[in-house]
C-alpha positions as CSV (number, residue, x, y, z in Angstrom):
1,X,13.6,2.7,-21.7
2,X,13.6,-1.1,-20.8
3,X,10.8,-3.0,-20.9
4,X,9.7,-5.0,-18.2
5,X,8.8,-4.8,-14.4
6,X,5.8,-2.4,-12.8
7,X,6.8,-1.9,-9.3
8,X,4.1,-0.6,-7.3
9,X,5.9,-0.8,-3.9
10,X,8.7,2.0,-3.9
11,X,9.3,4.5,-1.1
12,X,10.9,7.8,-2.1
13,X,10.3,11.6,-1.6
14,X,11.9,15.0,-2.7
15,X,14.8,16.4,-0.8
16,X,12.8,18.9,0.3
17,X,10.2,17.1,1.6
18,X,12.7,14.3,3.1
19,X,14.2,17.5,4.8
20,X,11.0,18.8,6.6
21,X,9.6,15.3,7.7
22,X,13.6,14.5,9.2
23,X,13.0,18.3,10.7
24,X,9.9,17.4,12.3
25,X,11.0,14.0,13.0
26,X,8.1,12.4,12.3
27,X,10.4,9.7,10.8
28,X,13.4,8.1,11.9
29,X,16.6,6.1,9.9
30,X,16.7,3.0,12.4
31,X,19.1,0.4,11.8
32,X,16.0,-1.9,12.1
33,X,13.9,-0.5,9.5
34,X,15.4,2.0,7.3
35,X,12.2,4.2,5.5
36,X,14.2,5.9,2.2
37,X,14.3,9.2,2.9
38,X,17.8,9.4,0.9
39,X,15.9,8.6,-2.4
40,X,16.5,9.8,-5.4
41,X,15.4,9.7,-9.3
42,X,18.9,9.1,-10.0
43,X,19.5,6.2,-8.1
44,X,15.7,4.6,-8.9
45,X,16.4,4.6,-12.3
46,X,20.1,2.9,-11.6
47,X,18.5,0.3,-9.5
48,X,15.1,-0.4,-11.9
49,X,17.8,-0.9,-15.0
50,X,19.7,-3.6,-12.7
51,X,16.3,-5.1,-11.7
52,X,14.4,-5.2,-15.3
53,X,12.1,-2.9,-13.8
54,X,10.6,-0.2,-16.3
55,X,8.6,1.9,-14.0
56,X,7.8,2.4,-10.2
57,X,5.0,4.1,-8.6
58,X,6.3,5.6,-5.5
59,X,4.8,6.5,-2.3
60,X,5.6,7.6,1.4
61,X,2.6,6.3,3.2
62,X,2.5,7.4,6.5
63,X,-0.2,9.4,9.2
64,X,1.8,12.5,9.0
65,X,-0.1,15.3,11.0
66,X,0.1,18.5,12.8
67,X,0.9,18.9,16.8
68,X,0.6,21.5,19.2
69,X,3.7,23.3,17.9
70,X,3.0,23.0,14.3
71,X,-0.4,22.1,13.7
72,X,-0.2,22.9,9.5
73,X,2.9,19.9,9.8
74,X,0.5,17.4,8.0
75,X,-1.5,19.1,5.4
76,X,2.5,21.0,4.6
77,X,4.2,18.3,4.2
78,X,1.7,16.2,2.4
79,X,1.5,18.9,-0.1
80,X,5.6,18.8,-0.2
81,X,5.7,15.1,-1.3
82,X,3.0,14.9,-3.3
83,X,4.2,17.8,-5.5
84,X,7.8,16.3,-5.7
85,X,5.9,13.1,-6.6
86,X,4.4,15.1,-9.8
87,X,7.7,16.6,-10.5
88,X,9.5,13.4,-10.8
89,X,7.0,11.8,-13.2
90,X,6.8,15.2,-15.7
91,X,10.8,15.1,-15.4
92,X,10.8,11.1,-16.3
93,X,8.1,10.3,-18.6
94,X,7.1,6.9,-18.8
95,X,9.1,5.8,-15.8
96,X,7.4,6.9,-12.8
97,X,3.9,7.3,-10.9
98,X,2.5,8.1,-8.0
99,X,0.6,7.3,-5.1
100,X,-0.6,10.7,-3.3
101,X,0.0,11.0,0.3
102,X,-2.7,12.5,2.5
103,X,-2.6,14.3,5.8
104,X,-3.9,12.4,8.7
105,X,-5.7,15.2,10.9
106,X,-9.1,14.7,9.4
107,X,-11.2,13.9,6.9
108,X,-11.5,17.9,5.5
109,X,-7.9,17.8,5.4
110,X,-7.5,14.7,3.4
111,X,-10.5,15.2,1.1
112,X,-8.8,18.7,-0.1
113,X,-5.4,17.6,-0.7
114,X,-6.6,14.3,-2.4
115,X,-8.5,16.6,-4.9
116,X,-5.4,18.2,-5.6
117,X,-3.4,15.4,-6.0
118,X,-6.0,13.8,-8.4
119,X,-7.2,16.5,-10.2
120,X,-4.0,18.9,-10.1
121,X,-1.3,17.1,-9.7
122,X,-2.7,13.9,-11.7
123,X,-0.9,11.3,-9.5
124,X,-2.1,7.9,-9.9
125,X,-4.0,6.6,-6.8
126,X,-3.3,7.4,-3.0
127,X,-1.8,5.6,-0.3
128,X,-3.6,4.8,3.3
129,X,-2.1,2.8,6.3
130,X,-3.3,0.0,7.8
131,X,-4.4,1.9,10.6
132,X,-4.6,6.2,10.4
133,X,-3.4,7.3,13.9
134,X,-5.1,4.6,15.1
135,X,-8.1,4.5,13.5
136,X,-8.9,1.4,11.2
137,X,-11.1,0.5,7.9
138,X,-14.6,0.6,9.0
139,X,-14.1,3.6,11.6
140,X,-16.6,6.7,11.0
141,X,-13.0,8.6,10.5
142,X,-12.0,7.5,7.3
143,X,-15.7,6.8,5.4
144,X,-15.5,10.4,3.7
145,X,-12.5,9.3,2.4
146,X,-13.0,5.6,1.3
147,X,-16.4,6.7,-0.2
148,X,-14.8,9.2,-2.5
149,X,-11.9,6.8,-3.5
150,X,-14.8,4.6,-4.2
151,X,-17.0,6.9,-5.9
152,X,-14.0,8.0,-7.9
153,X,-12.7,4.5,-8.6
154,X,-9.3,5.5,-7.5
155,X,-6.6,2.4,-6.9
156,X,-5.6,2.6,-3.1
157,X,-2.4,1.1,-2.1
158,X,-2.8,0.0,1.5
159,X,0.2,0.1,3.5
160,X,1.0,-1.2,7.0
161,X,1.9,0.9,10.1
162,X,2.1,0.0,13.9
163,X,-0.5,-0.7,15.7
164,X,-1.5,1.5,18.4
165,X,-0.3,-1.1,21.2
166,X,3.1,-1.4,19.3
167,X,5.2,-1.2,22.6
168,X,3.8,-4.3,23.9
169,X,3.2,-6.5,21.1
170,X,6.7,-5.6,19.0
171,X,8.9,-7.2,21.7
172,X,11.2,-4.0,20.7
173,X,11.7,-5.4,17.2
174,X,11.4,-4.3,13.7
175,X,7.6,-4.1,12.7
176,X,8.2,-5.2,9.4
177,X,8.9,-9.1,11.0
178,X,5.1,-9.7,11.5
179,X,3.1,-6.9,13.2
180,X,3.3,-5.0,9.7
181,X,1.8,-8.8,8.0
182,X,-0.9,-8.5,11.1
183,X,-1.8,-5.1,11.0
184,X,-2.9,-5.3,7.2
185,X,-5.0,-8.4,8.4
186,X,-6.7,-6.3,11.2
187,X,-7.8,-3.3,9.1
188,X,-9.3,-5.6,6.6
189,X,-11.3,-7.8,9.1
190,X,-12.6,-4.7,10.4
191,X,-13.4,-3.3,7.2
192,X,-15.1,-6.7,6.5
193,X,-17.1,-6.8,9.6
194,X,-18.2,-3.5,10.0
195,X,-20.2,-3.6,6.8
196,X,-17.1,-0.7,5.0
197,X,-17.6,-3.5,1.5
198,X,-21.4,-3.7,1.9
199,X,-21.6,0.3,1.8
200,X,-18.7,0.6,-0.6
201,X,-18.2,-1.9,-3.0
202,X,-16.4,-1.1,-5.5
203,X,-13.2,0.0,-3.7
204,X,-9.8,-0.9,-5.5
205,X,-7.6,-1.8,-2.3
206,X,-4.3,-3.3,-3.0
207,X,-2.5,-5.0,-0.3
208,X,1.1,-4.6,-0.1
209,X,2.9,-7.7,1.2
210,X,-0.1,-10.0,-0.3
211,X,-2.0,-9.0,2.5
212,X,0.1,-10.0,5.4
213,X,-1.7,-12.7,7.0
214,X,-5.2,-11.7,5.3
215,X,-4.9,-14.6,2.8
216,X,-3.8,-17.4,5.6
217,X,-6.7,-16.5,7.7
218,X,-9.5,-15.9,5.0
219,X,-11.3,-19.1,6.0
220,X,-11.7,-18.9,8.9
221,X,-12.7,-15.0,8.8
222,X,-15.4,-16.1,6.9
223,X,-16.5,-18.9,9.4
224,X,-16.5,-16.6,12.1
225,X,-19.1,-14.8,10.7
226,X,-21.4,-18.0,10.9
227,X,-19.9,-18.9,14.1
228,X,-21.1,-15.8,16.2
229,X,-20.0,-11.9,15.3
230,X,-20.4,-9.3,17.8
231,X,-23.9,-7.6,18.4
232,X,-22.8,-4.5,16.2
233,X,-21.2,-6.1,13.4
234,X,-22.9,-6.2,10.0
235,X,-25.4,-9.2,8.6
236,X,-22.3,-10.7,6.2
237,X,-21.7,-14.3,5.9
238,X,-18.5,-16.3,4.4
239,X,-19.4,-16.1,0.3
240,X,-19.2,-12.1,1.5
241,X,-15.9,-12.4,2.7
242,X,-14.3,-14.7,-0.2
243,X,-15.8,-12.3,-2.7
244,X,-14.1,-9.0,-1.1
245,X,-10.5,-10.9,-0.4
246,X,-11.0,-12.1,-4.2
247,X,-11.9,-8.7,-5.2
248,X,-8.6,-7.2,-3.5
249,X,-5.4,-6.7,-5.4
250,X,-2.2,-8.1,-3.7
251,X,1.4,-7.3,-4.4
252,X,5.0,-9.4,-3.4
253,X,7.1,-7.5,-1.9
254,X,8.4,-9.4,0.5
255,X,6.1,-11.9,-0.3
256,X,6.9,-14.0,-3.5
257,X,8.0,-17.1,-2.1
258,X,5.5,-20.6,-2.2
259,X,4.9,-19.2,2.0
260,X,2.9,-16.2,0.6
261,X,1.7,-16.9,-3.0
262,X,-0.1,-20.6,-2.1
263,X,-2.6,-18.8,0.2
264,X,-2.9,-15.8,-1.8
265,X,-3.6,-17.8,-5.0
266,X,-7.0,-19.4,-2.6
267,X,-8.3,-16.5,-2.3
268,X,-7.8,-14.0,-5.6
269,X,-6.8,-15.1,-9.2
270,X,-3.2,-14.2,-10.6
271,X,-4.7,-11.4,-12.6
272,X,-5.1,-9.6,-9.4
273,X,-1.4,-10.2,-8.0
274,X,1.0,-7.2,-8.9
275,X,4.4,-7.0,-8.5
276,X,6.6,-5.0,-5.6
277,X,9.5,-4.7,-4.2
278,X,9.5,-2.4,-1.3
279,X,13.0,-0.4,-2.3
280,X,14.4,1.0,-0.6
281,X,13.1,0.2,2.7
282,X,13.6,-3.5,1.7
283,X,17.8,-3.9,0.8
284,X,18.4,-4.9,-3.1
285,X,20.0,-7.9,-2.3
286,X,16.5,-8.9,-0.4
287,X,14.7,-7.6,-3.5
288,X,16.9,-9.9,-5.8
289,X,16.1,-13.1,-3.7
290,X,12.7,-12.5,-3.3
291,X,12.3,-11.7,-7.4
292,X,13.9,-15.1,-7.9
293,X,11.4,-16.7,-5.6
294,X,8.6,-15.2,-7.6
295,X,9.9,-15.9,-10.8
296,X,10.7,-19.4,-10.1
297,X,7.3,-20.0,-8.6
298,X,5.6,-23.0,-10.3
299,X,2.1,-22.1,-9.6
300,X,2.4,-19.0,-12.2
301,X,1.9,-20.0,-16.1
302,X,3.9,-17.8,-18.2
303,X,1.1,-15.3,-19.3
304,X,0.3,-15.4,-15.4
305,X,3.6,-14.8,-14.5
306,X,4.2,-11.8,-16.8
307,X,0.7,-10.5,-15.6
308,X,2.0,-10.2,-12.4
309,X,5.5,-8.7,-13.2
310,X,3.8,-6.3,-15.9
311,X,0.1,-6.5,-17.7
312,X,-1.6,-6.5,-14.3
313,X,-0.6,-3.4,-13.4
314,X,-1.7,-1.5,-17.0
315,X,-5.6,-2.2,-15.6
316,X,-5.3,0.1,-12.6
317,X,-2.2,2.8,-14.1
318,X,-3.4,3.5,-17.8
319,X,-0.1,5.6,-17.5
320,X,2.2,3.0,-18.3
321,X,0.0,1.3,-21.4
């Protein structure tokens, strides 16, 4: 096994499951933006040998739930991929882990099968959306489940999905341009201002993308709250908001050139920077050019640098020490 990279940004599921969301169609192969339902062990492993990576931790975040005609869809199908999830990593030791995926029909729903997937199928952390069918961080819908990711000290890898208004703000383009980057932004604010880090503090959120445009807008998030919130919002001020966006974990998938890194590095310290790469959603030549960017980054010291490729990652997945 080589030794190197810790990519916690990887989409992949079993055939089986692939086959029941694609029969469900809860997800469709766009030319835009292509979610890897065609991935397999086989070729991971080919692609983290090219890429010096030695591990991934996979996930399929998305707010899969049932409907009218098949009201189980979510919960089933949740259960499918995180099961295939556990089968991968027995089958591969040492070279795979896994974020669980959780239905989005309610709290109930979630809570049971992220038991299971914690306590059954030992997977690594869990993966939430920006937003959950609409519903953002600090919304009463998703507390049961923050506070027991909290309670449990469980790393969350937060993902980004449209936005409820995606017909009129994505001008019929891919989301992953910038309403993805804005979306992971929104969720946080919200989290921010509705008091979620005051009630649960010690939540390990890691922001895929380095946060979108969380880190560019940090300041003046926090100014806002001495400027005027709104007449529900929770008593924080600015030293509130830098200590929960330095207390956040950020990753680079598409995100390690100088345009992401410089604002993520004023608001977090390198040891909370992790390294992704968003395969296969994200081609391999992007991955290649956007590794290159990270590794040629001047703002990294050589400990720092292999923190974020590697040793950062050991601190939230004891699986790979």
């Amino acid at each position: 096994m080589p030794t190197g990279r810790i990519d916690i940004h990887t989409h992949g599921m079993s055939a089986e499951a692939g086959a029941a969301v694609l029969a469900h169609g809860a997800i469709k192969i766009t030319g835009g933006y292509k979610i890897s339902v065609l991935w397999t062990p086989e070729a991971a492993l080919e692609y983290m040998d090219r890429q010096q990576i030695s591990a991934q931790v996979i996930s399929m975040p998305r707010s899969f739930a049932g409907d009218d005609e098949d009201p189980d869809f979510g919960t089933r199908v949740c259960r499918l991929i995180n099961e295939g999830h556990a089968k991968v990593i027995a089958d591969h030791p040492g070279r795979f882990g896994a974020f669980a995926t959780l239905p989005a029909d309610g709290p109930e729903q979630a809570l049971a099968e992220l038991a299971y997937a914690l306590d059954e199928l030992h997977l690594d952390g869990v993966a939430l959306t920006s937003n959950t069918l609409g519903h953002y961080f600090g919304d009463p819908f998703l507390e049961p489940v923050l506070a027991e990711l909290e309670r449990r000290q469980t790393p969350v890898f937060v993902h980004p999905e449209d936005c409820p208004h995606i017909d009129v703000l994505g001008f019929g383009r891919p989301s992953s341009i910038v309403e993805f980057p804005f979306d992971t932004a929104r969720t946080i604010t919200n989290g921010l201002y509705t008091g979620l880090f005051q009630r649960l503090p010690r939540l390990r959120l890691i922001l895929a993308h380095c946060g979108g445009a969380l880190p560019t807008l940090g300041w003046r998030i926090g100014e806002h709250t001495v400027m005027g919130r709104g007449p529900e919002d929770a008593e924080i001020d600015p030293d509130h908001v830098a200590g929960v966006l330095r207390g956040l974990y950020y990753e680079t998938a598409l995100a390690g050139s100088r345009n992401s890194l410089l604002p993520t590095l004023e608001v977090t310290s390198p040891d909370h920077i992790l390294f992704g790469t968003d395969w296969p959603a994200a081609p391999e030549a992007t991955v290649v050019r956007n590794i290159a960017n990270l590794t040629s980054f001047d703002g990294f010291t050589e400990k720092e640098l292999r923190g974020v490729e590697r040793d950062n990652a050991l601190t939230l997945f004891p699986r790979f020490a």
